[in-house]
N, C-alpha and C positions, 0 to 999 in steps of 0.2 A: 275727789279732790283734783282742782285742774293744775296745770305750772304756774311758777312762782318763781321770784328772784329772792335768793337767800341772801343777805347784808348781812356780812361779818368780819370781825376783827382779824386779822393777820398778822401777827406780831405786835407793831408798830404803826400798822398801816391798814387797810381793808379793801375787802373784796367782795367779789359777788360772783354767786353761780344762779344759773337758769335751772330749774328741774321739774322733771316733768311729776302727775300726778303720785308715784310709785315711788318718789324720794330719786330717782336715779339725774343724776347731772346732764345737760345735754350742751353747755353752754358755759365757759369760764372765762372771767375776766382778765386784767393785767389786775397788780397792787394798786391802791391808791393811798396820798398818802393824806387825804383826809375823807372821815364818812360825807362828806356835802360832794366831794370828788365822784366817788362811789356811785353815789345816786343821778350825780349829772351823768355817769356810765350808765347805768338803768336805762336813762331818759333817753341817751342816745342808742342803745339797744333797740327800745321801743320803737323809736322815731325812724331808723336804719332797716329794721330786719324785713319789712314787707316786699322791700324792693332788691330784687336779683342779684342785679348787678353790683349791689353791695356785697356778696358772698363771695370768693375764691378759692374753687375745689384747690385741696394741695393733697399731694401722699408723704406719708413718713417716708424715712430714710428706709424702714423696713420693709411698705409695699404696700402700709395701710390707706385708706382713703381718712379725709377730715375735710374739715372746712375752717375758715377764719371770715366773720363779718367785721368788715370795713364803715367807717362813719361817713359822712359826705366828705371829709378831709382827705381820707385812704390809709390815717390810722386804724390800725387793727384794737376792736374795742370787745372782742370775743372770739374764744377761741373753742372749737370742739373737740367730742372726746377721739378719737381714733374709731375707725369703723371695721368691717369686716367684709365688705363689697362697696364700690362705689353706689350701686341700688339702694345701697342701706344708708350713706350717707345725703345721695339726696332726699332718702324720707325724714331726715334728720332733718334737711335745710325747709322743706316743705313744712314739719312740726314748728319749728321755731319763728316763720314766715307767719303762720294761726296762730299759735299761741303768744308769744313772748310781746306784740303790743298791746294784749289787755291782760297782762298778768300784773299779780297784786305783789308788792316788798312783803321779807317776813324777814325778823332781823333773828 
């Protein structure tokens, strides 16, 4: 099983997480507040993640490494999970750069 964008409900509102073949999340969205919303986030994941300089390493407050990809706008349209070396997060961004524009929706 390769990665995949999960569509799903949120309250009121909906999201989407990126994950890779193992169920594990690599990738989270903001809320939206409608599913057509949601999906135009997909499209712009897709469209966004091949290119670098849409990425910007940040560290938590506690010391961790993550990422956040930015759209062509410089809205933040994903966010990652927290890592455990920076090493580890850029194989994160590396993963997501392959996989995440020809992944399939699974709602």
């Amino acid at each position: 099983m390769s990665a995949y964008f999960h569509l799903k409900p949120s309250g009121i509102q909906y999201m989407f997480n990126l994950k890779g073949g193992n169920g594990e999340v690599v990738l989270t969205s903001e809320r939206y507040t409608t599913k057509q919303n949601a999906q135009a986030g997909i499209a712009s994941v897709k469209a966004n993640s091949p290119y670098d300089a849409r990425y910007d390493r940040r560290t938590t407050t506690g010391g961790s490494p993550y990422f956040v990809l930015k759209g062509s706008n410089g809205e933040i349209i994903g966010t990652s999970e927290a890592y455990s070396s920076a090493s580890a997060r850029d194989n994160g961004i590396s993963w997501v750069k392959a996989n995440a524009p020809s992944a399939p929706t699974r709602e």
